[in-house]
DONULUM-11734 format. One record per residue (C-alpha): residue number from 1; residue in one letter; x, y, z. Coordinates in pm, 1 decimal. Layout:
N
  num  residu        c1        c2        c3
  NUM       a         X         Y         Z
...
//
This chain:
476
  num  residu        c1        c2        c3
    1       x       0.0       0.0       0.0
    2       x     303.6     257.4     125.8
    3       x     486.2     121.6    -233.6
    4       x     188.4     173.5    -413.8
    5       x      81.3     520.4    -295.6
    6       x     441.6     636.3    -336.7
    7       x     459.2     587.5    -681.6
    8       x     727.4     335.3    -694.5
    9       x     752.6     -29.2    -763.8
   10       x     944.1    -302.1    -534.3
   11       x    1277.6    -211.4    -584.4
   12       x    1250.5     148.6    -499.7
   13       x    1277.9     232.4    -892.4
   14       x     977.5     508.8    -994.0
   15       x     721.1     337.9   -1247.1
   16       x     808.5     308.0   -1644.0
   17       x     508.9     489.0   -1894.8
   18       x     288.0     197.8   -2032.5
   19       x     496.4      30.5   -2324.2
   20       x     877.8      97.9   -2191.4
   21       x    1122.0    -208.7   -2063.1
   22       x    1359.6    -120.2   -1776.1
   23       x    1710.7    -146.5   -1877.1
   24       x    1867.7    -456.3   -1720.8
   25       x    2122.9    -348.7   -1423.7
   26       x    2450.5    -238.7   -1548.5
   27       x    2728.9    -516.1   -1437.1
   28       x    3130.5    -435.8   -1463.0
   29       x    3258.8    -635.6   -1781.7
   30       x    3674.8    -541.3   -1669.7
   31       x    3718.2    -683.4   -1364.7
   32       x    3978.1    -522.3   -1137.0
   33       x    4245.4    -812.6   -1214.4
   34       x    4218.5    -742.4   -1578.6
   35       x    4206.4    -381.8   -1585.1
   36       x    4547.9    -436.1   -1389.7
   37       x    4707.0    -678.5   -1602.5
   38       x    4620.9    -406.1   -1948.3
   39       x    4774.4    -147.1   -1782.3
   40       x    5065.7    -303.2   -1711.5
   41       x    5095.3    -469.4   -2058.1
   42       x    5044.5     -89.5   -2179.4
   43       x    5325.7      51.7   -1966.4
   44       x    5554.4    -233.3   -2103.4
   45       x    5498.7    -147.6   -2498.2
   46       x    5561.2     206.5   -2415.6
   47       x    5899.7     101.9   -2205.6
   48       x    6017.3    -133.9   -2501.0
   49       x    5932.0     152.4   -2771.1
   50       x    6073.3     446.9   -2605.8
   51       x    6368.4     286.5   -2403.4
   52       x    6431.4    -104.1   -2509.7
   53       x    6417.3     -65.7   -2865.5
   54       x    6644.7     256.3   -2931.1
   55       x    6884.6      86.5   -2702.1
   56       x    6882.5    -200.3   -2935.4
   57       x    6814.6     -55.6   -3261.2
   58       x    6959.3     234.0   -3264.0
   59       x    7381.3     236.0   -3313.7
   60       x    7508.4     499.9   -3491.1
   61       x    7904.2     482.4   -3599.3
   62       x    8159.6     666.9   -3437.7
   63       x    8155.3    1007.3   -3568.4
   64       x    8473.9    1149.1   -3686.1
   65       x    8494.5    1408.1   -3343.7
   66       x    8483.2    1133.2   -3124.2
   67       x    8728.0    1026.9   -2831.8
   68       x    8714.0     773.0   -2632.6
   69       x    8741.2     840.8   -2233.5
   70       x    9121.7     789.8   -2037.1
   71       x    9031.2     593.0   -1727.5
   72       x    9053.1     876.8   -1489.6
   73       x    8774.6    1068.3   -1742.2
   74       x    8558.4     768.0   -1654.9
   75       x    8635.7     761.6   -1319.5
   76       x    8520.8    1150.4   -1313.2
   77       x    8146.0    1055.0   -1534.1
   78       x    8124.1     745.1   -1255.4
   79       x    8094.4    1098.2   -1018.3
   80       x    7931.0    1326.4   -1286.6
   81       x    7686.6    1072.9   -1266.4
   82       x    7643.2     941.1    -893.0
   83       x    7621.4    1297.4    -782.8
   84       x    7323.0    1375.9   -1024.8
   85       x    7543.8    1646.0   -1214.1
   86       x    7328.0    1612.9   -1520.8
   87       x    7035.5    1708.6   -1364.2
   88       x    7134.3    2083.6   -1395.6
   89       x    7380.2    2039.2   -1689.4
   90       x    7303.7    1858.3   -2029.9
   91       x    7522.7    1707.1   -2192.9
   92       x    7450.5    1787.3   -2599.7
   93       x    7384.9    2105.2   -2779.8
   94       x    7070.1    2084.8   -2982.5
   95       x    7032.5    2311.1   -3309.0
   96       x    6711.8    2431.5   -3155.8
   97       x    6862.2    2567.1   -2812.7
   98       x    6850.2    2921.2   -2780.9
   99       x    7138.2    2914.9   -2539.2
  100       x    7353.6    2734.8   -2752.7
  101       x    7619.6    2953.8   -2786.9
  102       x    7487.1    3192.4   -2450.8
  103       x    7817.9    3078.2   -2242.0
  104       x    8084.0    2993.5   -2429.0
  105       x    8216.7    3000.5   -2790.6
  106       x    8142.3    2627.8   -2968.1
  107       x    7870.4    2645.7   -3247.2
  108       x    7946.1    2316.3   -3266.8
  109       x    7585.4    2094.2   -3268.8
  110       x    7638.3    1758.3   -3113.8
  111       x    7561.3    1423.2   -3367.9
  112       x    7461.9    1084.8   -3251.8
  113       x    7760.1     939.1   -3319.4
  114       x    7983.6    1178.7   -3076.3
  115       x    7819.8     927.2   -2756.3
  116       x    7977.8     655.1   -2882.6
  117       x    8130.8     377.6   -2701.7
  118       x    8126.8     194.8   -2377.9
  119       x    8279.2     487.8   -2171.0
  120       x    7942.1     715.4   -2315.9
  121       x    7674.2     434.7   -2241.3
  122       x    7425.4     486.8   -2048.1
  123       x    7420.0     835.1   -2214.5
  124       x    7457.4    1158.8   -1965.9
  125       x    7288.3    1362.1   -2209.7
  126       x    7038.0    1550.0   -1966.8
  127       x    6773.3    1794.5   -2128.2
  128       x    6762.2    2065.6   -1806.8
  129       x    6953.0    2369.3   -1907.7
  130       x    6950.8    2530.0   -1494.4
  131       x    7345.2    2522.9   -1549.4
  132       x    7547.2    2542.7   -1917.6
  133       x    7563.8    2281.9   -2107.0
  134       x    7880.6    2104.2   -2070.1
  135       x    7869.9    1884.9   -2415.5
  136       x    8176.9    2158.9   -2553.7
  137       x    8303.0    2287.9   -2247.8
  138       x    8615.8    2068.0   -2259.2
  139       x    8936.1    2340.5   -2310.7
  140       x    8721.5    2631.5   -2231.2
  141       x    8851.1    2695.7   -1874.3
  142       x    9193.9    2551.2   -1756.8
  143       x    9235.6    2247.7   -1486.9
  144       x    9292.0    2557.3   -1176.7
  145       x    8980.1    2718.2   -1228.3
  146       x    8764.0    2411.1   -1263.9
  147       x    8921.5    2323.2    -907.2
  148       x    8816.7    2701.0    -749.7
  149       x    8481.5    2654.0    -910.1
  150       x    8361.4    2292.5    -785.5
  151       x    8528.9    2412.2    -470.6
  152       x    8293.8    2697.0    -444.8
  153       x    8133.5    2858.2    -733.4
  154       x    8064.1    3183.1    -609.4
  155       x    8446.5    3224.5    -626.7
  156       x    8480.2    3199.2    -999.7
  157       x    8104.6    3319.1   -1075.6
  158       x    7955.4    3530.4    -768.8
  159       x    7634.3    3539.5    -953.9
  160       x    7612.6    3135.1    -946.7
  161       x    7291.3    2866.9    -851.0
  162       x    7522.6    2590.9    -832.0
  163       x    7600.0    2430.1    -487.7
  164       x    7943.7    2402.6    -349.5
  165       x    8142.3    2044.1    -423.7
  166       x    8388.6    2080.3     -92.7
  167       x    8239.2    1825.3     117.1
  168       x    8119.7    1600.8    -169.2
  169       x    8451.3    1514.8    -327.2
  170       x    8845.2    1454.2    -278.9
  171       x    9167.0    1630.4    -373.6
  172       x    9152.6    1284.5    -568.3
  173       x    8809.8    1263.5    -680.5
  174       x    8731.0    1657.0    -798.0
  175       x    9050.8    1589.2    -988.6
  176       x    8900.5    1282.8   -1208.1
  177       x    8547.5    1507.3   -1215.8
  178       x    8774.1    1782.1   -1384.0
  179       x    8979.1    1534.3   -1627.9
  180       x    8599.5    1413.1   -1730.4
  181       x    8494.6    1786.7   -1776.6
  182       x    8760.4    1839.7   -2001.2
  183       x    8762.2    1562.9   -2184.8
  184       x    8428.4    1506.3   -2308.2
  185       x    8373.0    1673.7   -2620.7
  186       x    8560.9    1471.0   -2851.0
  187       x    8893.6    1528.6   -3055.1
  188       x    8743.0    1898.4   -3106.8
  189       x    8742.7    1930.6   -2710.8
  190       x    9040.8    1763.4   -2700.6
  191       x    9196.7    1998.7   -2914.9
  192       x    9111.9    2285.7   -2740.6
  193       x    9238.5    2164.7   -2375.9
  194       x    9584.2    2086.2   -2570.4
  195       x    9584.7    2449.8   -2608.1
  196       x    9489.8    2539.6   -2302.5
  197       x    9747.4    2316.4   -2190.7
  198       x    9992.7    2444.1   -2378.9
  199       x    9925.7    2806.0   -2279.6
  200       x    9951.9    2708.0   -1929.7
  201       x   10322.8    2609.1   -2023.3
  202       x   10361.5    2960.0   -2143.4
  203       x   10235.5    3157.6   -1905.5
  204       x   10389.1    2982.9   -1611.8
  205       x   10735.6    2985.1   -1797.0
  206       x   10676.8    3337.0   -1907.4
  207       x   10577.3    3479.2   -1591.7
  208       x   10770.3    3242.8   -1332.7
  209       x   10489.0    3106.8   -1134.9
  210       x   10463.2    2709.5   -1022.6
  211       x   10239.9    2471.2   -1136.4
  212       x    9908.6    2487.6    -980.8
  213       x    9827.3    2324.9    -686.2
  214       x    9580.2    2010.0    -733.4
  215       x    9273.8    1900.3    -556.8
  216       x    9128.8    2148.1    -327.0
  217       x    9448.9    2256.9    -182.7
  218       x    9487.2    2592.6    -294.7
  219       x    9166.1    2619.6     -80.9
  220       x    9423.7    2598.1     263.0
  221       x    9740.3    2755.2      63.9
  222       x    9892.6    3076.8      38.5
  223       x    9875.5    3252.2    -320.0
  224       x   10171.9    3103.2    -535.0
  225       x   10442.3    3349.7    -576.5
  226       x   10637.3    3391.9    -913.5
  227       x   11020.5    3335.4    -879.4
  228       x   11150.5    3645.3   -1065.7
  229       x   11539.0    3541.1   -1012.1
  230       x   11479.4    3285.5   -1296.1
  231       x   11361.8    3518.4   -1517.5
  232       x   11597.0    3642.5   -1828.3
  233       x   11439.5    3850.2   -2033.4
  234       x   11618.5    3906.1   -2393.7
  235       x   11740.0    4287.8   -2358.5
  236       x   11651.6    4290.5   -2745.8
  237       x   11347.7    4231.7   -2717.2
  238       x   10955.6    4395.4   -2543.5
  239       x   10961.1    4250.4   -2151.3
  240       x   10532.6    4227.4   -2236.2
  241       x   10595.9    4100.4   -2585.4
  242       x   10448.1    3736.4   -2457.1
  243       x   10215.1    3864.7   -2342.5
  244       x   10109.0    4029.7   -2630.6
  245       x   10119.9    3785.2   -2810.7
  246       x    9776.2    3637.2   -2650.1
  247       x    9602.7    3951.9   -2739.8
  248       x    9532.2    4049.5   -3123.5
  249       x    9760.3    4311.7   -3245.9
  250       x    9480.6    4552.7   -3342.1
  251       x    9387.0    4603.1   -2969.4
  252       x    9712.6    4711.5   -2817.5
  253       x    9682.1    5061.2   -2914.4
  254       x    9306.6    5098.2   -2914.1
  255       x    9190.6    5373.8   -2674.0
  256       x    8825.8    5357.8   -2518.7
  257       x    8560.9    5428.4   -2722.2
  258       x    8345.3    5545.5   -2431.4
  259       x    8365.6    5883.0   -2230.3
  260       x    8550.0    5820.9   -1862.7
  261       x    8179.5    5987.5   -1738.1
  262       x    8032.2    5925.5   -1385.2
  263       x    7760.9    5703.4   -1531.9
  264       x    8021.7    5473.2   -1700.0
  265       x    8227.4    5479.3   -1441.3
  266       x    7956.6    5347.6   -1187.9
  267       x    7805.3    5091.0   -1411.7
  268       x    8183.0    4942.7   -1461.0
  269       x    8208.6    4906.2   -1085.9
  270       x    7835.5    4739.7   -1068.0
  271       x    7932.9    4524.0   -1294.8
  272       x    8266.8    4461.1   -1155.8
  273       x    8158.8    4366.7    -834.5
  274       x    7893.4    4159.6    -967.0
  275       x    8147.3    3927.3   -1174.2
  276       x    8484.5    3996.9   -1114.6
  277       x    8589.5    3999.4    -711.6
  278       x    8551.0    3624.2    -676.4
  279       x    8919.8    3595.0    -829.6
  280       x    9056.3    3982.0    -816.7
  281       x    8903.6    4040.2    -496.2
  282       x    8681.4    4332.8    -349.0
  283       x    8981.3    4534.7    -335.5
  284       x    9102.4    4458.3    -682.6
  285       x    9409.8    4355.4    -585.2
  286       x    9401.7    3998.7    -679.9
  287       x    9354.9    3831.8    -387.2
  288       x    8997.0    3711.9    -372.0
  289       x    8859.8    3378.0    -267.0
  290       x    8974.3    3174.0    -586.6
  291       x    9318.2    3308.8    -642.1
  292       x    9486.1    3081.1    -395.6
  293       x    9351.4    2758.6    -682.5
  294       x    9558.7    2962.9    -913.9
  295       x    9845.3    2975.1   -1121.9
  296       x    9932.3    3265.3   -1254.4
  297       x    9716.8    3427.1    -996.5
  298       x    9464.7    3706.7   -1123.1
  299       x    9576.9    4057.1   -1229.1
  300       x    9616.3    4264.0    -922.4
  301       x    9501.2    4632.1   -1034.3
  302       x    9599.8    4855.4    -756.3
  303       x    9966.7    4949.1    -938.8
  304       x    9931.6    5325.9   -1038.1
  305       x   10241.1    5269.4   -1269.0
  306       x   10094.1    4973.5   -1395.5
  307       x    9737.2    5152.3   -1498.3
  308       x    9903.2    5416.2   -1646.8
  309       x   10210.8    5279.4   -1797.1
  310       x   10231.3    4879.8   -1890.4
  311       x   10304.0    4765.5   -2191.9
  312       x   10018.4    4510.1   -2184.0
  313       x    9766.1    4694.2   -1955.0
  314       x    9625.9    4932.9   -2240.1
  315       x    9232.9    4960.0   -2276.2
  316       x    9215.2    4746.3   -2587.0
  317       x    9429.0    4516.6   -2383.2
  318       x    9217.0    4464.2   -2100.3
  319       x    8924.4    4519.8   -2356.9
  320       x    9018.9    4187.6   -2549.0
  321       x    9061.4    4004.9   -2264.5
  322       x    8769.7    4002.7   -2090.1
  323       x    8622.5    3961.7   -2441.1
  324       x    8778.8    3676.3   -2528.0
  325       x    9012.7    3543.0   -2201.9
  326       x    9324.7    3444.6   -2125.6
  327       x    9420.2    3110.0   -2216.2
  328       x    9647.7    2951.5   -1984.4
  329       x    9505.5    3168.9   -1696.1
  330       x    9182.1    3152.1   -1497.2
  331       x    9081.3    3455.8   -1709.0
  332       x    8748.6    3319.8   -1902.5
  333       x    8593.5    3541.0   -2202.2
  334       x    8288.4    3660.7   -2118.3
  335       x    8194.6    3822.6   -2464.8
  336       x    7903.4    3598.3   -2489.1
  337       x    7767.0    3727.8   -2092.9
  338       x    7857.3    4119.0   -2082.8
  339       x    7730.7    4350.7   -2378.7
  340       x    8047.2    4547.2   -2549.0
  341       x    7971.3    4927.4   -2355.1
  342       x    7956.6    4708.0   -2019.6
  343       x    8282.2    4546.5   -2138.6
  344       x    8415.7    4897.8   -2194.0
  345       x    8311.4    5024.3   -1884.3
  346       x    8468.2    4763.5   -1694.3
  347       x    8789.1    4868.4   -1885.6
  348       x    8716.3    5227.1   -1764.4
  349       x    8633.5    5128.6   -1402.6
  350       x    8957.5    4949.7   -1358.2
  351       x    9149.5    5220.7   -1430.3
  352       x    9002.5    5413.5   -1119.0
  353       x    9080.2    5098.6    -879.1
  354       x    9450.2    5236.3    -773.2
  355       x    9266.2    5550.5    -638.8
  356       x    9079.0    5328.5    -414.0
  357       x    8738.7    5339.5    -577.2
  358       x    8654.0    4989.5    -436.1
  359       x    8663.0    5120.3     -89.4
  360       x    8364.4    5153.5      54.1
  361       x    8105.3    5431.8     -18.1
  362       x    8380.4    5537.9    -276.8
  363       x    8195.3    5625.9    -573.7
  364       x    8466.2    5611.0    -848.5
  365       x    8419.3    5975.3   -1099.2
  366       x    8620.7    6124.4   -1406.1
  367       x    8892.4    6247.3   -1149.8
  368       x    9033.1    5877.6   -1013.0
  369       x    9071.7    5820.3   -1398.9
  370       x    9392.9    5684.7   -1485.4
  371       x    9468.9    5772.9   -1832.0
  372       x    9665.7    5489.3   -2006.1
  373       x    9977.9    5580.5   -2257.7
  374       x   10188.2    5359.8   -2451.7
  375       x   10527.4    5382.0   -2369.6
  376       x   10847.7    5452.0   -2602.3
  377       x   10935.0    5072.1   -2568.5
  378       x   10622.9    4951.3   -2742.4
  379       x   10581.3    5215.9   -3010.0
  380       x   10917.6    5118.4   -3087.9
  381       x   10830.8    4737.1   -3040.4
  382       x   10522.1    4735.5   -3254.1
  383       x   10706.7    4954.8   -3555.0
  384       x   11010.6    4740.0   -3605.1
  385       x   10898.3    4408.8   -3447.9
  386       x   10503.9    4248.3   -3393.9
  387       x   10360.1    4548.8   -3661.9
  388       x   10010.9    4670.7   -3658.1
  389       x    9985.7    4560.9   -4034.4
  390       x   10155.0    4191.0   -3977.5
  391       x    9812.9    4100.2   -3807.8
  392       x    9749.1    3766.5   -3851.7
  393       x    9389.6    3820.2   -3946.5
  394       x    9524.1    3970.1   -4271.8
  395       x    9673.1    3728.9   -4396.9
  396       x    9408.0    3594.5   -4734.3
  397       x    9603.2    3223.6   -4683.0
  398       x    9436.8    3077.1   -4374.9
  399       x    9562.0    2740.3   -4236.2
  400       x    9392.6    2445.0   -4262.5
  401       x    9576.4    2258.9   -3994.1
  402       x    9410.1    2219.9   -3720.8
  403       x    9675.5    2243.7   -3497.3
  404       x    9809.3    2589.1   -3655.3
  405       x    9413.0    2715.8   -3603.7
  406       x    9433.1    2639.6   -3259.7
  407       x    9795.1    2777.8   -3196.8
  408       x    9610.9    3120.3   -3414.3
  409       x    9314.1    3108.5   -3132.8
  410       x    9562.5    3090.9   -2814.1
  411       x    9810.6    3318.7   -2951.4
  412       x    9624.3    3591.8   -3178.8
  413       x    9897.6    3867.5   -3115.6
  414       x   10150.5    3650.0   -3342.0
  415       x   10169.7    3667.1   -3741.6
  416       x   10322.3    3322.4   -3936.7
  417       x   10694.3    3486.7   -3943.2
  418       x   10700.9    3625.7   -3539.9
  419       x   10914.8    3409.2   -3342.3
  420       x   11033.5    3551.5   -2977.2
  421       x   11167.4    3402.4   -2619.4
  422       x   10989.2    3387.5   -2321.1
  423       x   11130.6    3573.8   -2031.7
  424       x   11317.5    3325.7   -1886.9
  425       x   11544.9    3398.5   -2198.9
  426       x   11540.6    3001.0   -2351.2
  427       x   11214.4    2905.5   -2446.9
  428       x   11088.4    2988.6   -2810.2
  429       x   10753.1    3129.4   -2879.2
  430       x   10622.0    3114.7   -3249.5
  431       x   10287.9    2979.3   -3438.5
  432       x   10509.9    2692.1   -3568.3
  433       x   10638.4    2613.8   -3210.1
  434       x   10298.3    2647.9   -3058.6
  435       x   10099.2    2416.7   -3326.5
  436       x   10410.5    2186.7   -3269.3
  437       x   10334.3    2139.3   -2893.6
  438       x    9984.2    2166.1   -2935.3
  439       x    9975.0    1875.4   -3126.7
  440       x   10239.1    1693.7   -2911.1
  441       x   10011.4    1732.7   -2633.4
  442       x    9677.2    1646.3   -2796.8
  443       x    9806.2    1349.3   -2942.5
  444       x    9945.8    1232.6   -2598.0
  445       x    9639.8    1237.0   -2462.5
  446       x    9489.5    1094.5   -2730.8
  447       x    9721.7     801.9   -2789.5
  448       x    9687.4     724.5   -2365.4
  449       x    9283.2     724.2   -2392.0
  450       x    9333.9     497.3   -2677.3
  451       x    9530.4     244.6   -2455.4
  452       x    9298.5     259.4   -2154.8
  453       x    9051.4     211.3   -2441.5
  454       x    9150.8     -52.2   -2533.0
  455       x    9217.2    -197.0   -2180.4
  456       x    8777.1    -158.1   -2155.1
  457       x    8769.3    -364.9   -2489.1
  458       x    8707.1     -76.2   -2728.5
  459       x    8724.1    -172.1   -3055.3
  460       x    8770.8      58.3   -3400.5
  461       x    8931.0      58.8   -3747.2
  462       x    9242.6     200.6   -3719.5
  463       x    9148.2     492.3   -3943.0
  464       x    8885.3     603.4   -3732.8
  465       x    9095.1     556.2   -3411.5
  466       x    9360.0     819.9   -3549.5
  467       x    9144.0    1057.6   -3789.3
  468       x    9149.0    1440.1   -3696.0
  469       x    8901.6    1621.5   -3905.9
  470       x    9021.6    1841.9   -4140.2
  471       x    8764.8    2174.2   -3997.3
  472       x    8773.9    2133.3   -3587.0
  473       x    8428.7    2164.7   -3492.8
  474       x    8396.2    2464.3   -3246.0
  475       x    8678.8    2671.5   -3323.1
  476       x    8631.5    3065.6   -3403.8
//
């Protein structure tokens, strides 16, 4: 009666119009089990098509770049990898990336076959970009800074995200991380840490410092001191004349294109302080937190006489190398970072920084200008010696060795026919004598990753093993 008057039938449901048929009650075809077991048989064909099958289909040759590891290199990726360093870094340079050429200088695009090998498998490639990539960063910065910078990175870079490496690794281990760094990118990479290399020679020779002290020691060392006794320089010859020879010829006389104004001067020191006192300190005298890694240690700008008067501390000189570094020193380029007026007024800043415009609430203006002159020795060294018009980048024949190209990148200040001795009086200095050790050095490491190669069962044709490509990829 309550079922009737209510308007519904037994089961609760309201009444159908005369002529309809309730639908029969709905019942779950899938049961849980199977609904599990498609799901997993889904994941699985996505797994083998994405991962499996690549893995095992996909085996490009060798391309003609590639390098096989040295055992300490794979000893450093072992930690590149274990300490999840390509998380932030990536470890290939896409033709797509917008920051592909943001840090450093390598247009270089990575190809398949540049991961070949044992020593590249699983692949580090990464696809975050947080950091630089690192696929070309092999010869970019020498062994000394690499140490400062895993040390702490805000002493290289006080602008930096990256976290400090001091408690993670050894004098031992952050040495193997480094000889991975720098020799990852192939013969090309290779190539360009022979010349950084063989800079390093020079300048130490030149300039009478030690070697570099390894690991994180220079982190609990005094700053290496140069040994000036042992330095000869030929009387015939410009005492800054090495070092000019690291700086193209048509800087050395080039004044500053920008007026020594308040404005300039101010941005200079912004833009000092914001990149430059992690290695030449807040005081500009050379002795900030990463100059104790270092060998030469950074340029200590608080000499009036220098500023006014060196033979290598002109405007175009300081100009070009902050453009384009120092190889051999801890001095990176930072042409691809800074735009050219903040360059410039850098250049124009430093020149204030013996009249103590780093001290604080010292705001530097046109008076603590230091105005730069060459001096009778150079005019007379650049007219009958290293002239103007020998520049290298005349010249219509350009070199096709590779070793030759690299000794032009490291030592732009030096035309085919310059030859000159370093300043301990001995040691030559010419393109030929450059490519010469270049190549001696390249090939040595070359010829010892080859053996440890071979030790991890590497095999390739001979020709392959010993090919350098006629155009280095990522040279400029």
């Amino acid at each position: 009666m309550g079922t009737a008057a209510s308007g519904r039938d037994g089961n609760g449901a309201p009444p159908l119009p005369r002529g309809w048929v309730r639908h029969p009650r709905e019942r779950m075809l899938i049961t849980p089990f199977v609904a599990g077991l498609g799901g997993l048989v889904a994941f699985f064909v996505v797994v083998a098509i994405v991962v499996w099958l690549p893995i095992h289909t996909f085996d490009p040759p060798p391309s003609a770049d590639w390098a096989p590891l040295s055992s300490v290199a794979v000893k450093g990726r072992n930690l590149f990898a274990q300490n999840g360093c390509y998380v932030c870094h990536s470890g290939y340079t896409r033709p797509q990336d917008v920051r592909q050429a943001l840090y450093f200088l390598y247009p270089k695009v990575s190809q398949p076959g540049d991961f070949w090998g044992s020593d590249q498998s699983p692949n580090l490639l990464g696809t975050e970009r947080t950091g630089p990539d690192l696929s070309q960063e092999s010869g970019w910065h020498p062994d000394d800074w690499q140490r400062a910078h895993f040390y702490d990175p805000r002493f290289v870079d006080p602008m930096s995200l990256m976290p400090d490496m001091k408690s993670l690794f050894s004098n031992t281990q952050v040495d193997q991380l480094i000889s991975y760094v720098e020799q990852r990118s192939g013969k090309s990479g290779l190539l360009r840490y022979a010349g950084q290399l063989y800079a390093k020679h020079v300048v130490l020779v030149n300039q009478g410092f030690p070697q570099p002290y390894t690991g994180f020691q220079g982190a609990h060392k005094p700053i290496v001191k140069a040994n000036e006794k042992g330095l000869k320089p030929p009387s015939a010859q410009l005492e800054e004349a090495p070092n000019l020879s690291q700086i193209d010829r048509s800087y050395w006389l080039s004044g500053n294109p920008l007026p020594v104004t308040t404005e300039n001067l101010n941005r200079g020191k912004e833009v000092f302080l914001q990149r430059c006192v992690g290695c030449h300190g807040l005081k500009g005298d050379g002795k900030g937190p990463a100059a104790s890694f270092m060998s030469p240690p950074p340029a200590d700008f608080t000499d009036k006489d220098d500023a006014c008067c060196g033979g290598d501390t002109g405007p175009g000189d300081f100009y070009y190398r902050i453009l384009r570094g120092w190889p051999g020193t801890a001095m990176e380029n930072f042409g691809d970072r800074l735009s050219v007026d903040d360059i410039w007024r850098v250049v124009l800043f430093v020149k204030t920084i013996p009249n103590h415009t780093l001290n604080k609430n010292h705001l530097p203006t046109p008076g603590d200008y230091i105005v730069w002159q060459p001096t009778k020795e150079l005019l007379a060294w650049v007219k009958t010696h290293q002239k103007l018009a020998n520049n290298v980048s005349f010249d219509k024949k350009q070199s096709q060795d590779p070793f030759v190209q690299e000794a032009m990148r490291v030592f732009p200040g030096l035309a085919p026919g310059d030859s000159m001795k370093l300043n301990d009086g001995k040691t030559e200095l010419s393109l030929q004598s450059a490519a010469a050790g270049i190549k001696a050095v390249f090939e040595d490491m070359l010829n010892r990753a080859w053996s440890d190669a071979r030790a991890r069962g590497e095999k390739l044709p001979p020709e392959v093993m010993k090919e350098i490509p006629p155009t280095v990829p990522g040279q400029q």
